[in-house]
C-alpha positions as CSV (number, residue, x, y, z in Angstrom):
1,X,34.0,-42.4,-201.0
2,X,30.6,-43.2,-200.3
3,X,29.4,-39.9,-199.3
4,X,26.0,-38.5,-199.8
5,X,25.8,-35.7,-202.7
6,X,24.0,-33.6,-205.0
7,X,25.2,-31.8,-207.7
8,X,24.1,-28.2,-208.5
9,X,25.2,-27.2,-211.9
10,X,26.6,-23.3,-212.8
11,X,26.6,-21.9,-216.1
12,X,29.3,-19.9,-216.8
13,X,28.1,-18.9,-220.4
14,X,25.4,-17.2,-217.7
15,X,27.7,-15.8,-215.4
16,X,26.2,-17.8,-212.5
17,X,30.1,-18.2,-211.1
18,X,29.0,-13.8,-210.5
19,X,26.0,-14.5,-208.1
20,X,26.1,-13.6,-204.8
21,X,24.8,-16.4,-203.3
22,X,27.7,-18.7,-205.6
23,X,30.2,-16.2,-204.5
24,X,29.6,-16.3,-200.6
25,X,30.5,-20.5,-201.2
26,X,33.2,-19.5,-203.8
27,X,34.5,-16.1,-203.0
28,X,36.8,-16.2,-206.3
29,X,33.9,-17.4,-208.5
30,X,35.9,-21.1,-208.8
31,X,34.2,-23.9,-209.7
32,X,34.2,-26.6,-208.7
33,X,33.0,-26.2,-205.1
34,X,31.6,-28.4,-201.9
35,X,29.4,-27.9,-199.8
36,X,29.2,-29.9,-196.6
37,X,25.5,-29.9,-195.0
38,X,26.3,-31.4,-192.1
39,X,28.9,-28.9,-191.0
40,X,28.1,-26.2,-193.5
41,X,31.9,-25.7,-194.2
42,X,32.6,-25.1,-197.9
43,X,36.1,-25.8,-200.1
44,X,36.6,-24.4,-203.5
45,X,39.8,-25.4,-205.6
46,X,40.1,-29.0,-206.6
47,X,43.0,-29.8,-204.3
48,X,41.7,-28.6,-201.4
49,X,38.1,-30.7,-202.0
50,X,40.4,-33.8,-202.4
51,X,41.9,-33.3,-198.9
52,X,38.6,-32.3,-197.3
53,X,36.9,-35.3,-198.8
54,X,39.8,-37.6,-197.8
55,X,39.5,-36.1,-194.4
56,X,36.1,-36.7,-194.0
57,X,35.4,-39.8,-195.5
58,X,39.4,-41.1,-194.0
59,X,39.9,-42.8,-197.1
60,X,42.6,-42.2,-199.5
61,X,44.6,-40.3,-197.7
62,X,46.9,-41.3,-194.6
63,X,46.3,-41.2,-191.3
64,X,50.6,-41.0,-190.8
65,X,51.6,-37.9,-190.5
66,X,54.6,-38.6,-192.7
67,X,52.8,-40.7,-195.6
68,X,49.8,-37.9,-195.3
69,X,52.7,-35.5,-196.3
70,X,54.0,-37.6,-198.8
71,X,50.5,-37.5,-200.8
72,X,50.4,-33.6,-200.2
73,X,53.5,-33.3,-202.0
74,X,52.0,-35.4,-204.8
75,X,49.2,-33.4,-204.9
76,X,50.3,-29.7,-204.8
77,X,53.1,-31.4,-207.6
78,X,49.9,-32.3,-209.6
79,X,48.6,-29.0,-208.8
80,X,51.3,-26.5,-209.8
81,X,53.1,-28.8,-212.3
82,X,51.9,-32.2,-213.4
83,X,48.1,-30.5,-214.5
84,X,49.8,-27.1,-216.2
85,X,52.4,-28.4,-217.8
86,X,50.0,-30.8,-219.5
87,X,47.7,-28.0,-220.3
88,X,50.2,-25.9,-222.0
89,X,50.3,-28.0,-225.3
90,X,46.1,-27.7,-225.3
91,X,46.6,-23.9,-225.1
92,X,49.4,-24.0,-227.7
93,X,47.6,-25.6,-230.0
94,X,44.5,-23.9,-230.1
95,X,46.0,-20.7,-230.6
96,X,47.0,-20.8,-234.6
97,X,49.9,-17.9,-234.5
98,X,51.9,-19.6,-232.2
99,X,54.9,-20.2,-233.4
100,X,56.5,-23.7,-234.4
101,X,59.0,-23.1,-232.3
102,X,56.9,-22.6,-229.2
103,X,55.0,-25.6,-230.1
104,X,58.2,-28.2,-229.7
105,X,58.6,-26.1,-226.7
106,X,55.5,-26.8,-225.1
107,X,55.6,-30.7,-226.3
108,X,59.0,-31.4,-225.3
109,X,58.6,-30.2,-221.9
110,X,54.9,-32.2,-221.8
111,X,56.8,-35.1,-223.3
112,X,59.6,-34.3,-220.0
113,X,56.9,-34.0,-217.1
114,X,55.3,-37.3,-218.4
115,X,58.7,-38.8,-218.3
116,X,59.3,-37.8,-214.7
117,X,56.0,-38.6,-214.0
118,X,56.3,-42.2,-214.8
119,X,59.6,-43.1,-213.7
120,X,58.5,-41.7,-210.2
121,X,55.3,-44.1,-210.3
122,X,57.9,-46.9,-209.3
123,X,56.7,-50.5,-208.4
124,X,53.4,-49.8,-207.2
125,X,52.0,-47.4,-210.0
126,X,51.5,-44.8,-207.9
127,X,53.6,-41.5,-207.0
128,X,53.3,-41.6,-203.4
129,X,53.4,-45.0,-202.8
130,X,49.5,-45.9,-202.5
131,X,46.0,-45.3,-204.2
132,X,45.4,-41.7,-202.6
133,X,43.6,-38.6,-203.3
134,X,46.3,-37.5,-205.6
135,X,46.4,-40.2,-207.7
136,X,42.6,-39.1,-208.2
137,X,44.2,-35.7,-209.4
138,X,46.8,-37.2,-211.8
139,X,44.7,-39.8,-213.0
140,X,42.0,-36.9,-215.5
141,X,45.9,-35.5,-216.7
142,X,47.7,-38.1,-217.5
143,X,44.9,-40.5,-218.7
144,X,44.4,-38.3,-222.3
145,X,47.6,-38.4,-222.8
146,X,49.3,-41.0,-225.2
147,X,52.3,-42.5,-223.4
């Protein structure tokens, strides 16, 4: 986007994400976190940075109100369903007592979510139509992923 940053690392094997000072930026000890020093706002979850940035920096992410929408759907769908349900087999795995059972669970519906995911991509490759801020948020997901 072009914007001017630096990057201030926490360690959470430190509790850093517990500081005061962290916790007045990220009141629910998030990472990651922005912090804009020109207007002093700051925005913690990752969906919520992507929208600020794309409002700041007007790129990747509409100016019509309709197509705007259209990438906020994508976004919170990456959010709350795309990103989770693509986590699940990760947490499934790592945990050795879960059963086999719950593991063809977990992958089948992964295997379902990608499915969706790219038969909604369309023509132009991406879910709401353009290169956006929430193809930025599917992109991490979906690219460690075997299709």
């Amino acid at each position: 986007m072009g914007l001017a940053y630096n990057v201030y690392p926490i360690n959470i094997g430190k509790d850093e994400q517990f500081a005061p000072d962290f916790l007045k930026i990220s009141p629910s000890n998030k990472i990651p976190v922005v912090v804009d020093m020109e207007s002093g706002i700051s925005v913690f979850e990752s969906g919520a940075i992507l929208i600020y940035l794309g409002e700041k920096s007007r790129q990747f992410y509409r100016k019509d109100l309709a197509k705007r929408m259209k990438v906020n759907e994508t976004l919170m769908w990456q959010m709350g369903g795309f990103g989770p349900s693509l986590a699940a087999p990760m947490l499934s795995f790592s945990q050795s007592r879960q059963s086999a059972l719950c593991r063809t669970d977990v992958r089948q519906g992964s295997a379902t979510t990608l499915r969706r995911a790219r038969h909604s991509l369309g023509k132009s490759g991406f879910r709401d139509g353009d290169y956006s801020i929430a193809a930025i948020a599917i992109f991490p997901w979906a690219a460690r992923h075997q299709w």
